[in-house]
One Martini backbone bead per residue (centre of mass of N, CA, C, O) as a GRO file, in nm:
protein
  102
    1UNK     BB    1   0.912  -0.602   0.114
    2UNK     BB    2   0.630  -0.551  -0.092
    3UNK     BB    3   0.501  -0.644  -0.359
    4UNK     BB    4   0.290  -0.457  -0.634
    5UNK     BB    5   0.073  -0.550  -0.904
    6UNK     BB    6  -0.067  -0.445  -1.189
    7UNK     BB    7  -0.333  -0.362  -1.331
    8UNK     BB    8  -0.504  -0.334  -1.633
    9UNK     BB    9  -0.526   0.006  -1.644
   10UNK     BB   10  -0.299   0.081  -1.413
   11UNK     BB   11  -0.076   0.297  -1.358
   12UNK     BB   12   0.252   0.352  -1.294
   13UNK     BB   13   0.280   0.647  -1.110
   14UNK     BB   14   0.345   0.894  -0.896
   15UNK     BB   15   0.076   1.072  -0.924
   16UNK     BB   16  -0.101   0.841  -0.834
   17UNK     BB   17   0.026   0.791  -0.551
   18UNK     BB   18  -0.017   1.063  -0.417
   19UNK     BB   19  -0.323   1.073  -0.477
   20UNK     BB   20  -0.401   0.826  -0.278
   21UNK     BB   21  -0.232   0.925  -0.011
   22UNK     BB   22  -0.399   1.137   0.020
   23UNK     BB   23  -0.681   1.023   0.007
   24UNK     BB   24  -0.604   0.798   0.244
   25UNK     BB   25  -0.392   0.947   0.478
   26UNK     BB   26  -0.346   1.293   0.378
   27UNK     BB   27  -0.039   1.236   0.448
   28UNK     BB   28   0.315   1.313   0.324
   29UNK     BB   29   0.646   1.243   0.242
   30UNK     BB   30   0.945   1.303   0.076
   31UNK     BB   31   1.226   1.033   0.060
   32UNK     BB   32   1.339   1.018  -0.183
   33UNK     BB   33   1.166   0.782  -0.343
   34UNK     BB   34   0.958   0.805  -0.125
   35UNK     BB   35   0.678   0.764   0.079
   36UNK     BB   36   0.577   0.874   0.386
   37UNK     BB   37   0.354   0.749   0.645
   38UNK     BB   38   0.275   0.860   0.950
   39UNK     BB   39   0.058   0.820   1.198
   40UNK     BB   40  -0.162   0.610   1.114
   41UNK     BB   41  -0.291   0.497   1.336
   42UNK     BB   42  -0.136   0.128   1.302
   43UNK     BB   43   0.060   0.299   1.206
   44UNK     BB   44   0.404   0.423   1.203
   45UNK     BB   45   0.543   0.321   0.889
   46UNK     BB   46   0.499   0.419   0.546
   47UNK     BB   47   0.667   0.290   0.252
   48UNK     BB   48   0.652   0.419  -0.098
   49UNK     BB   49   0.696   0.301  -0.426
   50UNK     BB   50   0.794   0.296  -0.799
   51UNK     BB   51   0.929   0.013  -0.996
   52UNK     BB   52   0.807   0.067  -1.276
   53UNK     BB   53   0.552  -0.222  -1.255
   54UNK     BB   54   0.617  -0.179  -0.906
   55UNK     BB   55   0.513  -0.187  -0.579
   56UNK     BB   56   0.653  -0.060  -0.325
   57UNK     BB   57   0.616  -0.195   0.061
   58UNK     BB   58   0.661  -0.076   0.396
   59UNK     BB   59   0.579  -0.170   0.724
   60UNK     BB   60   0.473  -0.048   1.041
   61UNK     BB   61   0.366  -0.121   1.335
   62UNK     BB   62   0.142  -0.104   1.603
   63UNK     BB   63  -0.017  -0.129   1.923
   64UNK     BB   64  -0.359  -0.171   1.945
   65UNK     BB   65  -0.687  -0.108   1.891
   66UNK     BB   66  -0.922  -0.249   1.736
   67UNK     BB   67  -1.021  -0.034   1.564
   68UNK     BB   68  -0.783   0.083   1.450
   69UNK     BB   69  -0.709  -0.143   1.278
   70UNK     BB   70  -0.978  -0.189   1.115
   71UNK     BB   71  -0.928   0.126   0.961
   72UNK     BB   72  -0.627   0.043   0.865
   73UNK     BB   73  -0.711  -0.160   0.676
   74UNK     BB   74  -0.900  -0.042   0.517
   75UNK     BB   75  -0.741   0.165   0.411
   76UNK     BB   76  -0.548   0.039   0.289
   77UNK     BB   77  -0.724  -0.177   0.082
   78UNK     BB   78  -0.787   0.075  -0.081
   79UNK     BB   79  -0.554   0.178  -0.172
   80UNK     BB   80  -0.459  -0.071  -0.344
   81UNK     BB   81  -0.720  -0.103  -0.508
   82UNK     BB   82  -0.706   0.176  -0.653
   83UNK     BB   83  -0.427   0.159  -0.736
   84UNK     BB   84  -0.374  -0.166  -0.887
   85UNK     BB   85  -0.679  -0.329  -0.903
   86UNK     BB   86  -0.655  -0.529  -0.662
   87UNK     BB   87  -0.781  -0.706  -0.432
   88UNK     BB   88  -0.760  -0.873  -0.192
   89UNK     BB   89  -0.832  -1.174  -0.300
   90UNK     BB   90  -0.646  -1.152  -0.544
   91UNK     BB   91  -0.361  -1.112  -0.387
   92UNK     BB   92  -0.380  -1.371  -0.196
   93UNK     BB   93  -0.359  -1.525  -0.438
   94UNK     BB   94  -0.099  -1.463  -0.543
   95UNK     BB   95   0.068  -1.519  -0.281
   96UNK     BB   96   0.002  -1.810  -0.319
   97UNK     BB   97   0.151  -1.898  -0.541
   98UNK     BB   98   0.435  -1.773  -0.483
   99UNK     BB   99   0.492  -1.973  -0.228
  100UNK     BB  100   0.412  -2.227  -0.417
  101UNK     BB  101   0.700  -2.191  -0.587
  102UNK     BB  102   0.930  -2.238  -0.362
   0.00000   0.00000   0.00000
């Protein structure tokens, strides 16, 4: 499972992630405290939640062609920058921080 913290000025609510959700995947399902979304494109099961002012994701991908992952990464890409405020560059930049502190 993935944490995202957010960028000051965006909030971590349910309310934020279902909107997102929503907007970038078109449906999802409420599974306990979960956010569920199924078969889009190269995902096969995303699940999402807010734990406090952090973001967990966990997600199973299928093997697709090439557009479909291509459109697929863009979506979630898109999806964690409104949601969280950090572009790629900087998650990347974040991530490589903690690898390196391990």
């Amino acid at each position: 499972m993935r944490e995202y913290k957010f960028k000051r000025g965006y909030h971590p609510s349910q309310e934020r992630l279902e909107e997102m959700i929503r907007k970038h995947f078109g449906f999802y399902e409420k599974i306990e405290d979960f956010y569920v979304v199924r078969n889009f494109e190269a995902i096969e099961e995303l699940k999402a939640r807010i734990d406090g002012k952090i973001l967990l994701i966990e997600t199973k991908t299928r093997i697709s062609d090439d557009e479909s992952i291509i459109k697929t990464l863009k979506t979630y890409n898109r999806f964690l920058e409104e949601l969280t405020g950090y572009t790629v560059k900087e998650r990347q930049k974040m991530l490589r921080k903690e690898i390196e502190s391990i």
